[in-house]
N, C-alpha and C positions, 0 to 999 in steps of 0.2 A: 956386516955382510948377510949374516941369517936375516935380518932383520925385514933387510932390501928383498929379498928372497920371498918369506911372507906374505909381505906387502903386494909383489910379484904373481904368487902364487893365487891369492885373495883375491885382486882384480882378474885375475884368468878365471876364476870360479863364479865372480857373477859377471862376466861376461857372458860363460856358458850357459848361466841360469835365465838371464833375460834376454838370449836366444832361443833356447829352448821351453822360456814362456809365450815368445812372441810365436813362434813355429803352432804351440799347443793353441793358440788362437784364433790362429788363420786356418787352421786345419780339423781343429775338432768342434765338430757344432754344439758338441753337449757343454762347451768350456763356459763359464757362465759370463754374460755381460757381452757376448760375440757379437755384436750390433752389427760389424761389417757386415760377416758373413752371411747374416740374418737377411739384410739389407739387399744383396745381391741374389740373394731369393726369394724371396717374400715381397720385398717392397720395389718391383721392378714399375706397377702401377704409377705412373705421376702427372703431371700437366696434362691429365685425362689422358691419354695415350698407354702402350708398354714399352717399356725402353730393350729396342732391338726387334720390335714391330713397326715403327714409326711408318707412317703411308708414305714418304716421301722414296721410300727405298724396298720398298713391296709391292709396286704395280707392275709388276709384267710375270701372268703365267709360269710357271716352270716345269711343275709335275706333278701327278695325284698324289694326296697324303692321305694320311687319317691323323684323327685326334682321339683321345679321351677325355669323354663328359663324363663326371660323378657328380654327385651330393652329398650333403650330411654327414660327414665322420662321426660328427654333433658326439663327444669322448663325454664319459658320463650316463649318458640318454639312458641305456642298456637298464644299469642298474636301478636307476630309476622307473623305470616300466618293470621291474620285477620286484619293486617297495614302493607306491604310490603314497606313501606317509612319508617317505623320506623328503628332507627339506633340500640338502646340498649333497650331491654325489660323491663317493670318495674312491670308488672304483672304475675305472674303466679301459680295465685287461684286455678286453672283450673286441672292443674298437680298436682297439690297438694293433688287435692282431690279424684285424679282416683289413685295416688298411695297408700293415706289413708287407700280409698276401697279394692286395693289391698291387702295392708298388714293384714286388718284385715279379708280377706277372709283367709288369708295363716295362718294368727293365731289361724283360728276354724277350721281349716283343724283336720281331726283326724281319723287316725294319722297324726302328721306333719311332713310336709315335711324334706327332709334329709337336706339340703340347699335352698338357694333361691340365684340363680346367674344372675345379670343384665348385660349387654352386651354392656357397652357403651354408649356415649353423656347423661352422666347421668345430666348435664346442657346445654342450649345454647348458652349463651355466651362462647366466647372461651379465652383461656388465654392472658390477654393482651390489652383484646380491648376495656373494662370496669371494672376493678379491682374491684371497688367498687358495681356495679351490683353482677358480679360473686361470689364475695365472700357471698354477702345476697343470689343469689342461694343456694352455695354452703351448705347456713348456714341453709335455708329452708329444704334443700334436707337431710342435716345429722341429723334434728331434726326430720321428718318425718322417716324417716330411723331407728330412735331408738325406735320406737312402733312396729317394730316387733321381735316378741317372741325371748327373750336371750337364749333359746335350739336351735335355726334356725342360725344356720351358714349362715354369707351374704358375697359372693365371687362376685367381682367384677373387670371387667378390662376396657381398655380404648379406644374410640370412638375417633373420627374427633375431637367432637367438647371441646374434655378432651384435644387432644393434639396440636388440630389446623390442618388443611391441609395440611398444610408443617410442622412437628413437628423441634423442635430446641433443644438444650439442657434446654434451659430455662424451655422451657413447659411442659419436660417429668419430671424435677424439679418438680416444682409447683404439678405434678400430684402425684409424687411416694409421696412426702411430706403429699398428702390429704390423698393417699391411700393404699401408701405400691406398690411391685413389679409390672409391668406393663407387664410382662409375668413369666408366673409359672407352673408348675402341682404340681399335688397333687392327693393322695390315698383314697378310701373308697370302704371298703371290693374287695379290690382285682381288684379294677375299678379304672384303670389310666384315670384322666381327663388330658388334657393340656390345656391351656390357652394362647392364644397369641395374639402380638398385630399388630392387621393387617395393622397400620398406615406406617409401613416401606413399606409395600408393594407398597403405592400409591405413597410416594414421602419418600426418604430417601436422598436430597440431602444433607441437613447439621446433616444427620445421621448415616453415612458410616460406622462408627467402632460400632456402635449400632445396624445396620441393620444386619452387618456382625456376630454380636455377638450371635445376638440371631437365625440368620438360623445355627453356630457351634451348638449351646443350641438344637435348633429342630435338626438335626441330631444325637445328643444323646440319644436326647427323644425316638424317630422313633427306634434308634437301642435298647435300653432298650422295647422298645414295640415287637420289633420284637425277642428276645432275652429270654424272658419273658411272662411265659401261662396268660396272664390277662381273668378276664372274658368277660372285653371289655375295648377298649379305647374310650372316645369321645372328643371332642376339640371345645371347645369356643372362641368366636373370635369376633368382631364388622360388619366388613366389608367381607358381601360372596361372597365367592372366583366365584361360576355363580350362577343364582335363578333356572334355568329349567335342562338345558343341560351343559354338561363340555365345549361342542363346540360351543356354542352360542357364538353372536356377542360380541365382549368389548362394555361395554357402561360405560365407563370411571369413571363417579362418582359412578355410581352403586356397581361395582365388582371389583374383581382385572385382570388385562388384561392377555387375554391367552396366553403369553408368558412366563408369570411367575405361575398363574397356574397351567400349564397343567403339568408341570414336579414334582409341589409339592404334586396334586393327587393323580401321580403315586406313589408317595413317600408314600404318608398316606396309602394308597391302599397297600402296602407291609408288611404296619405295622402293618393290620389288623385292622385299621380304619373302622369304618363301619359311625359312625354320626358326623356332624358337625352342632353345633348349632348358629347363628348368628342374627345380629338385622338390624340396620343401615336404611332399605330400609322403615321402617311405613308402611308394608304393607306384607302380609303374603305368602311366597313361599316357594313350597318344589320338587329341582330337586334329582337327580340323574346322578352319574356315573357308569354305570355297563357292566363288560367285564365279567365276567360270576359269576356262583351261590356263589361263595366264595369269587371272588374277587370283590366285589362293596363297595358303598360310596352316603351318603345320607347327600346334603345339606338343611338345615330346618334356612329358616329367618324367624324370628320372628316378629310378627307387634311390634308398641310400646306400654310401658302403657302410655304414652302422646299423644300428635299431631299425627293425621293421614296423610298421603300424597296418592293421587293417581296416584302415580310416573310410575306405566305401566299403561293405560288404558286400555289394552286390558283385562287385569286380573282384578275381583272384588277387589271392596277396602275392607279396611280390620274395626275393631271397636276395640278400645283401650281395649288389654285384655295382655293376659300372656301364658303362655304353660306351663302342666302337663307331665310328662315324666315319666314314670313306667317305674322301673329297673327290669327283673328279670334274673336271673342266666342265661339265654337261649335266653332271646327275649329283646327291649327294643322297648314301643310304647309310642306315644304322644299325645295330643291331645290341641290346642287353646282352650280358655277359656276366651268369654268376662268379661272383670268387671263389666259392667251395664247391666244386665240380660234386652233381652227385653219382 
């Protein structure tokens, strides 16, 4: 009878254990190996689309929003720009806590925002060059990442330093693996976003059928834009295509070169592109291309919520913040927005 008892008692106790593993699972994002969890935020990106964007169930107006555009969390960076010897970062407290700030500004927002899209080098290290760093980035950044609010859709694509300066297959691997599609659009009330990755732009040489693939993809896009009353299209991207002028100089790391450019402009420009939102530069600029009242095109880089740079001198530096962007039926305005009030 004791025996039965034990036995009894034994199965009741991992019962309780492998409910209360499965519970820690599905509910704490720090738990390690949480792939679901992961999954259902991070990697909503897929069959080029977002899942619960899908165009087929977002065309009809409803009401003005706003979003939130960032950049750069780039976890690491910080440390690095303050030891220019150092090889691999092993701090980045720093980032951590401006984006903390961030999110929980975005989560007393009210109303809250429609989404919150980050625009790339969401870490420093790049794929490859510290496995073992990047990954504790990566693990910092998607534990910080899951404090903001599960109603706030978090769209994200990918930077330099997601796919490396010269992307490979290996690296675009590793990335779609963290985060789902690495270019996409998607729908909200009748507002075609795109999303794309501007890393083929800079160097596609071991990218050819991928670079190739995805300006097919942008040509679809473009003709479904053009083809189709949207109430607007806008298109996010890492790396902007110029910061002032469509005709300004190339300056290499900065932008992407006027050759390639100037013709995709005109492209967006037909599509009735009006905004392009971008990061990359830590530093805050807003050009234009405009050939008359209908036909223009408004480049906006975003500073980052991490590391600042003061990569033009001539233009003020920028302070780690974020950008608010009011939708409405007719207009779309924006506005920077430090995260440390001063």
């Amino acid at each position: 009878m004791q025996k039965s008892i034990k036995i009894f008692i034994t199965i009741i106790i991992i019962g309780i254990s492998i409910t209360i593993i499965g519970l820690l699972l599905y509910f704490n994002p720090d738990w390690p190996d949480n792939n679901d969890n992961d999954d259902r935020m991070f990697k909503r990106a897929h069959h080029r689309t977002y899942e619960g964007f899908e165009k087929d169930y977002n065309l009809e107006w409803k009401k003005d929003f706003f979003f939130i555009q960032a950049a750069d969390p780039q976890y690491g960076l910080m440390e690095k720009l303050e030891n220019p010897n150092l090889i691999i970062s092993t701090n980045w407290t720093n980032e951590r806590e401006l984006l903390t700030k961030a999110i929980k500004q975005w989560n007393e927002m009210n109303p809250k925002p429609r989404f919150v899209v980050i625009c790339g080098d969401l870490v420093n290290d790049p794929p490859f060059q510290n496995q073992t760093k990047r990954r504790e980035q990566l693990n910092d950044l998607k534990k910080d990442l899951h404090q903001l609010d599960q109603s706030i859709p978090l769209i994200l694509l990918p930077g330099n330093h997601d796919l490396m300066d010269k992307p490979t297959l290996e690296s675009l691997k590793q990335y779609t693996d963290e985060f789902g599609d690495d270019y996409y659009s998607f729908w909200i009330d009748s507002i075609m976003f795109i999303v794309l990755n501007t890393q083929y732009y800079k160097n596609h040489d071991q990218m050819i059928n991928e670079f190739n693939e995805q300006n097919k993809w942008i040509d679809e896009q473009l003709m479904d834009a053009k083809s189709n009353n949207y109430t607007h299209v806008i298109i996010f991207q890492h790396i902007p295509w110029f910061l002032k002028k469509i005709d300004e100089p190339d300056m290499d790391y900065n932008t992407i070169a006027s050759k390639i450019r100037q013709p995709l402009m005109e492209k967006f420009i037909d599509a009735n592109i009006h905004y392009i939102f971008a990061g990359h530069m830590h530093q805050n600029f807003e050009g234009e291309f405009f050939i008359n009242d209908n036909r223009w095109l408004k480049m906006i880089t975003t500073s980052a919520i991490g590391a600042q740079y003061h990569a033009i001198d001539t233009e003020p530096p920028s302070k780690s913040g974020y950008r608010i962007v009011n939708v409405t039926r007719t207009n779309i305005q924006q506005k920077y927005v430090q995260i440390e009030k001063e």
